[in-house]
C-alpha positions as CSV (number, residue, x, y, z in Angstrom):
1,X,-12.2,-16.4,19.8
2,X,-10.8,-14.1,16.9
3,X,-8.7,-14.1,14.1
4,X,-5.9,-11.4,13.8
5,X,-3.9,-10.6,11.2
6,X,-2.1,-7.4,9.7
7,X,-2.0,-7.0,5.5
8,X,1.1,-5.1,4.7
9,X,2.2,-4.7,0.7
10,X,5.3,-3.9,0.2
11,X,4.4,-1.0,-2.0
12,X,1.6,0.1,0.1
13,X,3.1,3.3,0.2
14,X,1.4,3.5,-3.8
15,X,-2.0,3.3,-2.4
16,X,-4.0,6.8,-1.3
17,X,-6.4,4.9,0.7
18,X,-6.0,1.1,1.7
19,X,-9.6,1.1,2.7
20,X,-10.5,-0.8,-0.6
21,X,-8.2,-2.9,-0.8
22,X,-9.1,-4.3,2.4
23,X,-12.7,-4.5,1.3
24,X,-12.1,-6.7,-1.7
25,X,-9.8,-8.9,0.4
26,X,-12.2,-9.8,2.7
27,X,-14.5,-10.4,-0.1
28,X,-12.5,-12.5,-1.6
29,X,-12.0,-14.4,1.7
30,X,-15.2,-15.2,2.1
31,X,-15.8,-16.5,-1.1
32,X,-12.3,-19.0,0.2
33,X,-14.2,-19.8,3.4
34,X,-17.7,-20.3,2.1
35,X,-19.7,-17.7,5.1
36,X,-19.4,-14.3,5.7
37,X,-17.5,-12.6,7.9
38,X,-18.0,-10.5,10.9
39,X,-14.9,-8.4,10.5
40,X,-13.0,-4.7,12.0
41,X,-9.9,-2.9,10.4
42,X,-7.9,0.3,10.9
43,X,-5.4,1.5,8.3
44,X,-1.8,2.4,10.2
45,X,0.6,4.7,8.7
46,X,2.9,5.0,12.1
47,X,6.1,2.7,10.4
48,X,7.1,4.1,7.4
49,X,4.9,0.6,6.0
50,X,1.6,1.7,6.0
51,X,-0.7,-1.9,6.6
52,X,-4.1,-2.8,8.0
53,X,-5.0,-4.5,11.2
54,X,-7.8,-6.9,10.5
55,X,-9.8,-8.7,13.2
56,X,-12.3,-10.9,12.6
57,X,-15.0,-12.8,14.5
58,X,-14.6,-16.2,15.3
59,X,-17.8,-17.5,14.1
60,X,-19.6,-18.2,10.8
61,X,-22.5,-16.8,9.2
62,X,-24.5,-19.6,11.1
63,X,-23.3,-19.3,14.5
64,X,-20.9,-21.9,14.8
65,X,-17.2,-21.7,15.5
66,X,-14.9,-20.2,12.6
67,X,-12.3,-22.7,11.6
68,X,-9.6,-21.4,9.6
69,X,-6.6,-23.4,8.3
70,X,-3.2,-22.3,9.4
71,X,-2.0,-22.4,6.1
72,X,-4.4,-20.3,4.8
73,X,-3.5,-17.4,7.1
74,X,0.1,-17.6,6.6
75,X,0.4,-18.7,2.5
76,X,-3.5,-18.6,0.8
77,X,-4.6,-15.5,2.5
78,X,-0.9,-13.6,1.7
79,X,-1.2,-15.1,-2.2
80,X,-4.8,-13.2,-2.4
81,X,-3.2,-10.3,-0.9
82,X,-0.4,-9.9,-3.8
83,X,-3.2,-10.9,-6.4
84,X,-4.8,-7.9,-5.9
85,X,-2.1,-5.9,-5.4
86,X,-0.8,-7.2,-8.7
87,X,-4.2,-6.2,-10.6
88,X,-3.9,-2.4,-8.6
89,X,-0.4,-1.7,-9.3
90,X,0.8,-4.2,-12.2
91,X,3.1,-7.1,-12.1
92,X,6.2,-6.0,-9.9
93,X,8.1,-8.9,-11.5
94,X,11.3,-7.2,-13.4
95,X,11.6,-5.2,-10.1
96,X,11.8,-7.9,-7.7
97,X,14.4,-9.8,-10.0
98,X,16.8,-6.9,-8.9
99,X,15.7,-6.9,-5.0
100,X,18.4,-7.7,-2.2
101,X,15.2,-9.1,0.0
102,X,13.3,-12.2,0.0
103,X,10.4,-12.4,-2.8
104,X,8.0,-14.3,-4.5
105,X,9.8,-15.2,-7.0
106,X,12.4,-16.5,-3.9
107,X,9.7,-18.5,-2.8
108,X,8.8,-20.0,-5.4
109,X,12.1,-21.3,-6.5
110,X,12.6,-23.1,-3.2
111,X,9.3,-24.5,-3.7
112,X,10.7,-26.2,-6.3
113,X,13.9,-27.6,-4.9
114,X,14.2,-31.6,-6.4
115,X,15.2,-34.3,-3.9
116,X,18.8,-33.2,-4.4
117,X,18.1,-29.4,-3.2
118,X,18.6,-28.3,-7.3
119,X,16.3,-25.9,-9.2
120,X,15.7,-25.1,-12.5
121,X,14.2,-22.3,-14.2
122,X,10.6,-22.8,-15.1
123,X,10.1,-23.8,-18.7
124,X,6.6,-23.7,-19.4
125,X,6.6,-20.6,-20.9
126,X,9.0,-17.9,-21.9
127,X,8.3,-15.4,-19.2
128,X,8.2,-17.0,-16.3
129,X,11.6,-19.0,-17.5
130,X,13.4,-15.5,-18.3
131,X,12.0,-13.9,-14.6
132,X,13.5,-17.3,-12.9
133,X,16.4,-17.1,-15.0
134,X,17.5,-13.3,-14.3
135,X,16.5,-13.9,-10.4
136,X,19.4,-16.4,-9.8
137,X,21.8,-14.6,-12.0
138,X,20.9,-12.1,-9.3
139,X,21.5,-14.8,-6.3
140,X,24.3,-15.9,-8.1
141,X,25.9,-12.5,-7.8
142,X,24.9,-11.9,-4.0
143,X,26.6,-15.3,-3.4
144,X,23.8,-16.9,-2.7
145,X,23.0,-19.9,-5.5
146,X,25.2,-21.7,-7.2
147,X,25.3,-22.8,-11.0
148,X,26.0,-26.9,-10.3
149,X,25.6,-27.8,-14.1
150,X,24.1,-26.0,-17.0
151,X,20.8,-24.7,-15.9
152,X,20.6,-26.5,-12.3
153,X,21.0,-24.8,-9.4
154,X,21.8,-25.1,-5.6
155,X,20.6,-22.1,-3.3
156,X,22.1,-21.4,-0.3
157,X,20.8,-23.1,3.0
158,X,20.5,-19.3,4.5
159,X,18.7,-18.0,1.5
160,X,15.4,-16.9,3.1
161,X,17.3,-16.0,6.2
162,X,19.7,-14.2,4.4
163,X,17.6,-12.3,2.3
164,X,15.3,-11.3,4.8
165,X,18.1,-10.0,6.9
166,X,19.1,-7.9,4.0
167,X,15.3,-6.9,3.5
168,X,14.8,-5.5,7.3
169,X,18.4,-3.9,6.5
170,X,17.0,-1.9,4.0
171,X,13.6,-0.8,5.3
172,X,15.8,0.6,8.5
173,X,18.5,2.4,6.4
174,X,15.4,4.2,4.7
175,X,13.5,4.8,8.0
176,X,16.9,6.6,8.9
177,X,17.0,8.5,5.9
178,X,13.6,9.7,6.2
179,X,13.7,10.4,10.4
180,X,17.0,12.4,9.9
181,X,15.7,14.2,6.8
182,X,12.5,15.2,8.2
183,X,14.7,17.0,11.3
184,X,16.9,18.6,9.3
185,X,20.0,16.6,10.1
186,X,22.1,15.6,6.7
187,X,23.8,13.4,7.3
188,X,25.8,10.3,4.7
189,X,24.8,6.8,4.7
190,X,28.0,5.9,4.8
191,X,27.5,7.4,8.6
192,X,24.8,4.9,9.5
193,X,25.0,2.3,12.0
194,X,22.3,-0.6,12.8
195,X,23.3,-1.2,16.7
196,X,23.9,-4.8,17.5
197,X,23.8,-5.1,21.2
198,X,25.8,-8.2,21.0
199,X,28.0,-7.3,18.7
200,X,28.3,-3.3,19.6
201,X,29.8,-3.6,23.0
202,X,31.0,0.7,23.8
203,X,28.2,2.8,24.9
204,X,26.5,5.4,22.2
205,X,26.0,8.9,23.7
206,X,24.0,11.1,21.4
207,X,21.1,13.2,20.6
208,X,17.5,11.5,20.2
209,X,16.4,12.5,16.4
210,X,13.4,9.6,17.0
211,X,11.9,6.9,18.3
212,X,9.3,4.7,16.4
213,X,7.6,1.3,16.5
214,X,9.6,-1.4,14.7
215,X,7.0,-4.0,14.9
216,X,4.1,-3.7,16.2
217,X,2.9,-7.4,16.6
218,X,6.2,-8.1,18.7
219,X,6.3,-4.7,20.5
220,X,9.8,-4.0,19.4
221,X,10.7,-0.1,19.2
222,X,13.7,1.6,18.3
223,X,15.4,4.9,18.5
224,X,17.5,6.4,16.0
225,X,20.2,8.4,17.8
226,X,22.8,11.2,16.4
227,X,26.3,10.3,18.1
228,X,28.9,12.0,19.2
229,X,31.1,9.2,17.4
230,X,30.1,11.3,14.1
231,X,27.3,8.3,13.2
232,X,23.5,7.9,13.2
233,X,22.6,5.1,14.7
234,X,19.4,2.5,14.6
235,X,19.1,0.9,18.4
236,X,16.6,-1.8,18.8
237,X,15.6,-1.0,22.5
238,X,12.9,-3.8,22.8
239,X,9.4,-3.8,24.7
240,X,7.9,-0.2,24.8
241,X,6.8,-0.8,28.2
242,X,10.2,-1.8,29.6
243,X,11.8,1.2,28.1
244,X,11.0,5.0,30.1
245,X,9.8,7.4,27.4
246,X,12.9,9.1,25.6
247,X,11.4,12.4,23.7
248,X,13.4,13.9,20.6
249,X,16.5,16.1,21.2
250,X,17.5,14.9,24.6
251,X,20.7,13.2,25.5
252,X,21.5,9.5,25.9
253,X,23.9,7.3,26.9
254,X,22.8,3.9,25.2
255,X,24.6,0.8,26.9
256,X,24.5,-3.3,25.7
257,X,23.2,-5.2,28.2
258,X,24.9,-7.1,30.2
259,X,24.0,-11.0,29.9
260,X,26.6,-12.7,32.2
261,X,25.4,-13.6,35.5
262,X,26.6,-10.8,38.3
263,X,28.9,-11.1,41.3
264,X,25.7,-10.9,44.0
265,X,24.9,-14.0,41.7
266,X,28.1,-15.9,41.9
267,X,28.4,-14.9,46.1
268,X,24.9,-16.9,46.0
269,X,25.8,-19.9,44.0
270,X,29.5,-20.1,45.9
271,X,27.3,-19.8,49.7
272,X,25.2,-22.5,48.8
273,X,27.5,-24.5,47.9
274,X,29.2,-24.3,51.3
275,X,25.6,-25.1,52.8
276,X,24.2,-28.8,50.9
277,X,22.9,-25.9,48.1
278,X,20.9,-23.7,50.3
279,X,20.9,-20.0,51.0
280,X,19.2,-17.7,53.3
281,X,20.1,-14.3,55.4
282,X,21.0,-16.2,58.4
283,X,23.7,-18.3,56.1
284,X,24.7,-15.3,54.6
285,X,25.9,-13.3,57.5
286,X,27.3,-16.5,59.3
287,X,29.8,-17.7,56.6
288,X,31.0,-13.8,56.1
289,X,30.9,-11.7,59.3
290,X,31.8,-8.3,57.4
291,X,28.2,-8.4,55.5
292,X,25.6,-6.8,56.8
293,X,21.7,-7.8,57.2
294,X,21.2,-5.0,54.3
295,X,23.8,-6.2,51.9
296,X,22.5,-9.9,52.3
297,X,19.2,-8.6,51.8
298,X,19.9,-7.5,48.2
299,X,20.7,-11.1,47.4
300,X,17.4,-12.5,48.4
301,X,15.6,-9.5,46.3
302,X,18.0,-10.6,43.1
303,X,16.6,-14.4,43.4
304,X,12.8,-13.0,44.4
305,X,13.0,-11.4,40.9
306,X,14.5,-13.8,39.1
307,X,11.4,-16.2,40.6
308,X,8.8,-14.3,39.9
309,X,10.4,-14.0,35.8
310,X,11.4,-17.5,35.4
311,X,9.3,-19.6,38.5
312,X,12.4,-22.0,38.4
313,X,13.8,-21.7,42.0
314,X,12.8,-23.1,45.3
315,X,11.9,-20.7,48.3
316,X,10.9,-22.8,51.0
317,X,8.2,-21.3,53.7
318,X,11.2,-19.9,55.9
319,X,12.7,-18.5,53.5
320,X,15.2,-20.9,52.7
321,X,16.1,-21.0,49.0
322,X,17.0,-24.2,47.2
323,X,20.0,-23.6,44.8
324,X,21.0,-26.4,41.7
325,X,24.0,-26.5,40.9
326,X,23.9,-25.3,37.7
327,X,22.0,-21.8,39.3
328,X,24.8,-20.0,37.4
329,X,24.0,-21.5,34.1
330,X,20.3,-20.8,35.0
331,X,20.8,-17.2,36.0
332,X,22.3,-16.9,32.7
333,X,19.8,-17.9,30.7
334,X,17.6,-15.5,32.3
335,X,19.8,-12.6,31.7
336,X,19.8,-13.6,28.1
337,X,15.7,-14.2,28.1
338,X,15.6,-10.4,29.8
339,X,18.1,-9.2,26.8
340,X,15.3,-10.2,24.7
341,X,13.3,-7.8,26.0
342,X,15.6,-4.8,26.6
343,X,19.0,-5.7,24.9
344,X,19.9,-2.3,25.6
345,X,19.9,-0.2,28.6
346,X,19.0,3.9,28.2
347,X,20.1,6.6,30.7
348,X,19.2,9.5,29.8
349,X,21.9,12.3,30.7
350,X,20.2,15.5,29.6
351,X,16.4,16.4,29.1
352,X,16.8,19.7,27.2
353,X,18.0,20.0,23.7
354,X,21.8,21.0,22.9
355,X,20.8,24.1,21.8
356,X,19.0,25.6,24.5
357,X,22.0,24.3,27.3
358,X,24.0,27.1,25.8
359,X,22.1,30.0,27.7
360,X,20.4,27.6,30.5
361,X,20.8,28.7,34.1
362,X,21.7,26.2,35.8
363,X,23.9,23.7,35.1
364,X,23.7,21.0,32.1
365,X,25.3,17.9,30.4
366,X,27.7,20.5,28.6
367,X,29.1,21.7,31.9
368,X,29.4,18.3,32.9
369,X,31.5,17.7,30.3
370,X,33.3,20.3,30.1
371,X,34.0,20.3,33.7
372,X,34.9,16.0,33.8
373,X,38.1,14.6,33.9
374,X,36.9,12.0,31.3
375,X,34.7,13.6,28.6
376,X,33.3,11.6,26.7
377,X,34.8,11.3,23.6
378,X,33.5,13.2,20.5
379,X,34.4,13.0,16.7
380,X,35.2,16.6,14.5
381,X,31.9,15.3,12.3
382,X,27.9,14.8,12.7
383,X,26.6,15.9,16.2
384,X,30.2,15.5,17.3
385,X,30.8,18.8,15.5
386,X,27.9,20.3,17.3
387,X,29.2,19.6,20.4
């Protein structure tokens, strides 16, 4: 077995060459674990966050099986990590007062929540009581801690959450800011837009200015698209391998996905319930004489695939499928588990750039447009303008 894990410092960015860094940590964790360690790492600087991917062996400098505490991966390991960042680059402690993200210094103070879910500032000495101090004055302004009685203090329930929200917020606005400045594209943050596809219902058609790796552990990628509504906008588009590959400058039309259950799925669930929850072909084309064999056939392919992703409905060996009652709610649930995984869906309306359509022979997106009797609708401002 192996251990994985990826180091990423928040101001890694400050560091030329992450290589020692890396080094000493692993020292350091083998002076934790008592053995030494058989261990890899590669430095990645593909994010915007450059960090380290570390894997090491599973066993100990005498063979046997490597046991490692959970904890120590996701708190000890983490608290060596900062150490040494710490000595490298000097307390960041006045700094992360100020931060709209989760901190140490966040961590700690929920740490030490009394049975009543109060904190106080520390007291034992002057510093750490003036950094505690100024960082709830700053969750106090953020709305997120609460002043009960002099020098107790409730924090917000959401506090991590929120602040961790507000954290990925800001890495993304500055991945925007760096993607569109690298392209040329100026354009004003008041312009940007991080795509909710539950929340962000109308489709975005625009240019592709990038797409990049959001996480790398999760697989999550993104694209950062210039729109004709005049705004840049950050679109989580899920799994890289459930996505088709979507190169810079071509044209998109970016649409939420879908999660209620479809019409071939409510003509299932309404057939079977006609037949003691059963449905096959045969059923099909007996209870409606206009279908055809073909059209019925796109039913059974809609329940094979929704077998194969969930393995929670019955095909019996002549092809009979079972169907619950509840198949709608359970086709539901799948379309949100597959929204997961692609909450978006990309079509992409036009390979080549907007520049070069001007002089293409042949025709293009822009004579599509101009030729439609519903253009899609542009703003006087951003790639809009272009247009």
């Amino acid at each position: 077995h192996q251990f994985r894990f990826i180091v990423a410092a928040e101001d890694g960015i400050a560091y030329d060459d992450l290589k020692p860094l890396t080094r000493r940590l692993m020292v350091q964790m083998e002076e934790d674990l008592g053995t030494k360690l058989d261990w890899v790492a590669v430095d990645h600087f593909n994010t915007g966050h450059p960090h380290t991917h570390i894997m090491v062996r599973g066993k100990d400098d005498r063979g046997e099986n490597l046991v490692i505490a959970r904890d120590y991966i996701s708190a000890g390991l983490r608290e060596r990590a900062a150490e040494l960042v710490s000595l490298d680059l000097g307390p960041r402690t006045d700094h992360e007062m100020e931060q709209e993200r989760f901190t140490g210094i966040d961590r700690r103070l929920l740490q030490k929540r009394d049975n009543h879910g109060l904190v106080s500032p520390d007291g034992r000495d002057v510093f750490r009581h003036t950094l505690h101090q100024g960082r709830l004055r700053k969750l106090e302004r953020m709305g997120l801690a609460e002043e009960v009685v002099p020098g107790r203090w409730r924090l917000d329930d959401e506090l991590e959450a929120t602040l961790r929200r507000l954290g990925e917020r800001g890495d993304i606005i500055k991945t925007m800011h760096r993607e569109l400045t690298s392209k040329g594209i100026a354009r004003s943050a008041a312009d940007y837009v991080v795509h909710d596809a539950e929340q962000n219902t109308e489709p975005v058609v625009g240019r592709v200015v990038a797409r990049g790796l959001a996480d790398e552990i999760q697989d999550r990628h993104y694209l950062i698209v210039d729109g004709l509504d005049g705004k840049s906008h950050y679109i989580d588009i899920g799994k890289g391998e459930a996505t088709e590959p979507t190169h810079d400058g071509c044209i998109v039309r970016i649409t939420s996905r879908n999660n209620e259950p479809r019409r071939v799925d409510r003509t299932i669930a309404d057939i079977a319930a006609a037949n003691g929850g059963r449905y096959n072909v045969d059923i099909h084309l007996r209870l409606d004489p206009s279908a055809t064999e073909r059209f019925a056939e796109t039913h059974v392919r809609r329940l094979e695939a929704i077998r194969r992703a969930t393995g929670g409905l019955e095909r019996q060996p002549d092809g009979t499928w079972i169907i619950a009652p509840d198949h709608l709610d359970r086709v539901a649930d799948y379309e949100r588990q597959r929204a997961r995984a692609e909450p978006v869906v990309i079509e992409r309306l036009s390979s080549i750039p907007l520049d070069k359509q001007v002089g293409f022979d042949g025709a293009t997106w822009l004579d599509r447009e101009l030729v439609s009797n519903q253009p899609t609708a542009l703003r006087d401002s951003g790639f809009g303008r272009e247009v």
